[in-house]
C-alpha positions as CSV (number, residue, x, y, z in Angstrom):
1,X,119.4,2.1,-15.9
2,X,119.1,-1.9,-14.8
3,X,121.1,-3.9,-16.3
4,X,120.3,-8.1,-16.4
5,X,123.5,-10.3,-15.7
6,X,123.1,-13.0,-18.6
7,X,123.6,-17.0,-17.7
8,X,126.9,-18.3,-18.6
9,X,127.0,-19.4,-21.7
10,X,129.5,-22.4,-23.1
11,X,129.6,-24.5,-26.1
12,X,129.2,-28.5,-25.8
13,X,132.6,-28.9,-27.1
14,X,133.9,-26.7,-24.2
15,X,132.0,-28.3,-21.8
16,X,133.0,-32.0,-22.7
17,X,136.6,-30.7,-22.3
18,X,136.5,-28.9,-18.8
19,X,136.6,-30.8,-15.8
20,X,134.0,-30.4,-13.7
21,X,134.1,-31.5,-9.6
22,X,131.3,-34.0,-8.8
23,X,128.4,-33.3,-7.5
24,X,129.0,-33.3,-2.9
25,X,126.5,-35.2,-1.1
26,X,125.3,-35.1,2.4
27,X,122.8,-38.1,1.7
28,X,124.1,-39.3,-1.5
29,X,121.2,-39.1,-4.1
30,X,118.9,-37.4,-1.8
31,X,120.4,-34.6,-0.5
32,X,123.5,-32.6,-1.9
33,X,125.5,-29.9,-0.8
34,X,124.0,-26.3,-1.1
35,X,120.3,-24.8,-0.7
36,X,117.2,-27.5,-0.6
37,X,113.3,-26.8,0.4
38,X,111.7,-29.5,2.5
39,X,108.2,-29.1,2.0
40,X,104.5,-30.7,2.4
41,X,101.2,-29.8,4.0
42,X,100.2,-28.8,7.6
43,X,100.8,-31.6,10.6
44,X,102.4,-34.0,7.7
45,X,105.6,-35.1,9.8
46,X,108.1,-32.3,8.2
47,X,109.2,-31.8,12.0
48,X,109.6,-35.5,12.8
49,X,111.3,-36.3,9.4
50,X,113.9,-33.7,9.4
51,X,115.1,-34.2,13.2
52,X,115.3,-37.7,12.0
53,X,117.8,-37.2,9.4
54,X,119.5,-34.8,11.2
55,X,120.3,-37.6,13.6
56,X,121.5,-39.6,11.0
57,X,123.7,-37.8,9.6
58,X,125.1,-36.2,12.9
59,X,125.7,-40.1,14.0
60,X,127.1,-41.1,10.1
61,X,123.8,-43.6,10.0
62,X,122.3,-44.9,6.9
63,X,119.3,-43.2,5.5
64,X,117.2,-45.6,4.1
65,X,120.0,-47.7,2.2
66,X,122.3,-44.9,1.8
67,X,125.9,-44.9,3.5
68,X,126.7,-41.3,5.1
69,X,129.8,-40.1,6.8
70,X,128.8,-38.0,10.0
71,X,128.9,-34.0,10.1
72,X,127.9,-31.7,12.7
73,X,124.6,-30.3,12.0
74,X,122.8,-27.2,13.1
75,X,119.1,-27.6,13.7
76,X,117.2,-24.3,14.3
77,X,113.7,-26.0,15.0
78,X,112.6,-22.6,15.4
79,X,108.7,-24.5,16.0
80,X,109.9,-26.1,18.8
81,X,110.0,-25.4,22.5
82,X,113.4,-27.5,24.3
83,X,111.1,-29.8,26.1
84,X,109.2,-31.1,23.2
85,X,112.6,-31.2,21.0
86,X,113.7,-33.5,24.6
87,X,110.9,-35.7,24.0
88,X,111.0,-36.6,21.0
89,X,115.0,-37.2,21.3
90,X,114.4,-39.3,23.5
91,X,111.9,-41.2,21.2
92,X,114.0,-41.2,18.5
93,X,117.6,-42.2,20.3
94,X,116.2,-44.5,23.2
95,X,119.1,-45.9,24.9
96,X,121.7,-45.0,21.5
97,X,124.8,-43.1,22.4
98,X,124.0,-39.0,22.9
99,X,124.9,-37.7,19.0
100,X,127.1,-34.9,20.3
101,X,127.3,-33.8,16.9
102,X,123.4,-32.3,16.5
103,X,123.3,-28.9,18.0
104,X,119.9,-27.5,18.5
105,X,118.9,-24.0,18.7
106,X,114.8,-22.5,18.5
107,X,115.2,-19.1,18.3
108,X,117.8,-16.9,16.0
109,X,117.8,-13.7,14.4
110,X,116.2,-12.5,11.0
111,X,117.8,-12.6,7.7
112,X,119.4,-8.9,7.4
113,X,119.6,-8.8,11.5
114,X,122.2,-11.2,12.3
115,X,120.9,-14.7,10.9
116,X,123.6,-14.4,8.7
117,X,126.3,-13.8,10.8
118,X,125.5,-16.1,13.1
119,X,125.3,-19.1,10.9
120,X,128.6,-18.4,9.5
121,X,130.1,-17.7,13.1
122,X,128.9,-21.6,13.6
123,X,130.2,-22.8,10.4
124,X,133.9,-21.2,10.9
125,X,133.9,-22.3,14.9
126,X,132.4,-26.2,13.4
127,X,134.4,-26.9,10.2
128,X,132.9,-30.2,9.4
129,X,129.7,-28.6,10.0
130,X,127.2,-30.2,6.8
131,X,124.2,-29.1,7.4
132,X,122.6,-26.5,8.6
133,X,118.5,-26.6,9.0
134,X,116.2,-23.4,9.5
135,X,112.8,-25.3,10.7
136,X,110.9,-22.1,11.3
137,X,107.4,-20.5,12.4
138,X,109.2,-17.5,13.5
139,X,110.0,-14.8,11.3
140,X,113.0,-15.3,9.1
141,X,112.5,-11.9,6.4
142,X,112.2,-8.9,7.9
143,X,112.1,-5.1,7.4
144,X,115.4,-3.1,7.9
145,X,114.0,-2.4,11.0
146,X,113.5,-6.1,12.3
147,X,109.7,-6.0,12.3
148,X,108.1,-8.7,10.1
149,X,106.6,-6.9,6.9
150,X,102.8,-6.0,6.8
151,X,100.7,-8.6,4.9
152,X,99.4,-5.4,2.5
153,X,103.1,-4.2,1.8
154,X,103.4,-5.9,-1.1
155,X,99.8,-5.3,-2.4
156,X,100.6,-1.5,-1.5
157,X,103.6,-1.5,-4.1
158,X,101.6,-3.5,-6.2
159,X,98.9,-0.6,-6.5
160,X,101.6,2.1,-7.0
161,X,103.1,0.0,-10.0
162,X,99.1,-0.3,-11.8
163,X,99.2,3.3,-11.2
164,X,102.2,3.7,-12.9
165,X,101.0,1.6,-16.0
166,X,97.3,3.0,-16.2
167,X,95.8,-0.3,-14.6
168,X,92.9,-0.4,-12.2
169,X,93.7,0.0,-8.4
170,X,90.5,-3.2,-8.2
171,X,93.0,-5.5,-9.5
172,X,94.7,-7.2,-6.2
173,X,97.7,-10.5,-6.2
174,X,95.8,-12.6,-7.1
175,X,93.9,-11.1,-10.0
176,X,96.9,-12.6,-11.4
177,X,96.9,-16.1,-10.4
178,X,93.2,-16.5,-11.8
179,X,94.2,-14.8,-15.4
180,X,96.8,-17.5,-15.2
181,X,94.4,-20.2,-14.7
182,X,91.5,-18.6,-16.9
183,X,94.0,-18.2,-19.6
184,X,95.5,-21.9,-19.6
185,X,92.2,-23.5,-19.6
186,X,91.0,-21.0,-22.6
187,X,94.6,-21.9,-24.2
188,X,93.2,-25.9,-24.0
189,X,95.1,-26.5,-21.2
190,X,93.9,-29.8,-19.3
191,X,92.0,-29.3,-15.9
192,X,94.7,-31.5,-14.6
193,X,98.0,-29.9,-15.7
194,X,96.7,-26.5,-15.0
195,X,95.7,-27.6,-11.3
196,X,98.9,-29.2,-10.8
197,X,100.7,-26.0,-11.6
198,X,98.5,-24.0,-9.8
199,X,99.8,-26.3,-6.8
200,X,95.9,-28.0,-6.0
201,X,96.3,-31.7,-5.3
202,X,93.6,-32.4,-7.8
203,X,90.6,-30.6,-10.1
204,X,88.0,-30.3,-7.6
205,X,89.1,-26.8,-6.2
206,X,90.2,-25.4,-10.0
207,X,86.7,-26.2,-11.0
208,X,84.7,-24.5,-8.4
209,X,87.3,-21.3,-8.2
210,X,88.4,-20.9,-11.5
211,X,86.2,-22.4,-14.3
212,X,84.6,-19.1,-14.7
213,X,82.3,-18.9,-17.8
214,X,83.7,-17.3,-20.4
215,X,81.3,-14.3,-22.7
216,X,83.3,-15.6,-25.5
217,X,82.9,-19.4,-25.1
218,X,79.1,-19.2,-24.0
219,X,78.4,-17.4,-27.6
220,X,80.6,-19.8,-29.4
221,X,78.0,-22.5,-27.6
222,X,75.5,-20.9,-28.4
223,X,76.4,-20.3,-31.9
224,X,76.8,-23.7,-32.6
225,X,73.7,-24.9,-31.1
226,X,71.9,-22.3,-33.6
227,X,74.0,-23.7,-36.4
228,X,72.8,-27.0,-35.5
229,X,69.2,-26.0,-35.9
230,X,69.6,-23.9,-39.0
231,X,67.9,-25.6,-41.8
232,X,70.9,-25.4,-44.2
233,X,72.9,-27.5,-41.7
234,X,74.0,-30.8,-43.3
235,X,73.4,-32.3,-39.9
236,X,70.5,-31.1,-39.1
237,X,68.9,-31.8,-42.5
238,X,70.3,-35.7,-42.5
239,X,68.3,-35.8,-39.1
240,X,65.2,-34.8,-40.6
241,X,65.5,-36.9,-43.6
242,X,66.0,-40.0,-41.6
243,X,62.8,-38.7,-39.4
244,X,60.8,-38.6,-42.4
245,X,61.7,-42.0,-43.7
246,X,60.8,-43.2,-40.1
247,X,57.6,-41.6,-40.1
248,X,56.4,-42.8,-43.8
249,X,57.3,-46.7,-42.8
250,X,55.5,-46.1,-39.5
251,X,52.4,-45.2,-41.6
């Protein structure tokens, strides 16, 4: 039997009334204490950006405008060989003092293998450690075993589960993501919205991958364009009326 643990629930009144710590910042309105994603495409900078801050806020410097007091700060730039990490320290720095408080590491352990461990080994041997970055290419999720998961695993347990509820083996992951998209765009969903949360950077690719015709819609077309030429249609009689009259003065 699974059992679901419900959010917290608390009344406004209650929650007016309790004192609540303020939010901790390591870049104050930018980045705060706990778990944040740095993301963006291929070859965008993410590597360049991140060592960046992570100098500025192992040397206490201002990122762009904001004050910040200086922390240790673990970079695993687990993409990175040392020499190329050299280089571009030395780009970065120059001739600035050495920030002794960035400590750089590319390679650890997977999570369930000793990532774990080891970070909080750091933390409890650097106490004003704040932050901690896992830039990575290598493999971070793993099986019990250490080995990095099969691309198909998933889809196998995937299968198993359609058996289970009586659904075609045919359907695969992403059968999913395009009866998402069919269905917001049949639900009058705008191309845009729906692209943007399908994650496309605009329409182009949602039109050419998704915008499958529908049976439905192409008989509802169809049916209206018969409707239009029906001879009861109020339309379609007004139009031949107003031809007629145009024919008789052209005579």
């Amino acid at each position: 039997m699974y059992t679901t643990k419900l959010p917290k629930v608390i009344s406004a009144e209650d929650l007016l009334s309790t004192p609540i710590p303020p939010t901790k910042w390591i870049i104050p309105g930018l980045l705060p204490a706990g778990l944040a994603l740095f993301a963006g495409p291929s070859k965008a900078g993410k590597s360049w950006l991140t060592l960046w801050l992570c100098l500025q806020v192992a040397q206490g410097k201002p990122v762009w405008g904001r004050e910040i007091e200086p922390h240790t700060v673990l970079y695993l730039s687990l993409e990175d060989t040392l020499n190329r990490l050299q280089d571009r320290l030395f780009r970065l720095v120059g001739s600035e003092d050495t920030p002794e408080k960035l400590i750089l590491q590319t390679e650890c352990l997977g999570i369930g293998q000793g990532l774990e461990n080891q970070i909080v080994s750091f933390l409890y041997n650097n106490s004003d450690t704040g932050l901690v970055v896992i830039d990575r290419e290598q493999p971070i999720f793993t099986d019990p075993d250490g080995h990095v998961p099969h691309p198909d695993t998933f889809t196998r347990h995937l299968r198993k589960m359609y058996k289970q509820c009586g659904l075609s083996e045919d359907y695969h992951l992403h059968t999913l993501r395009h009866f998402y998209a069919t269905y917001l765009l049949q639900e009058g969903t705008s191309k845009q919205v729906a692209a943007s949360l399908l994650g496309h950077a605009d329409t182009a690719f949602l039109e050419r991958t998704y915008c499958h015709p529908q049976d439905v819609a192409k008989q509802q077309a169809a049916k209206l364009m018969q409707d239009l030429l029906n001879n009861q249609n109020p339309c379609y009689v007004a139009f031949m009326k107003n031809k007629n009259r145009k024919a008789k003065k052209a005579g």
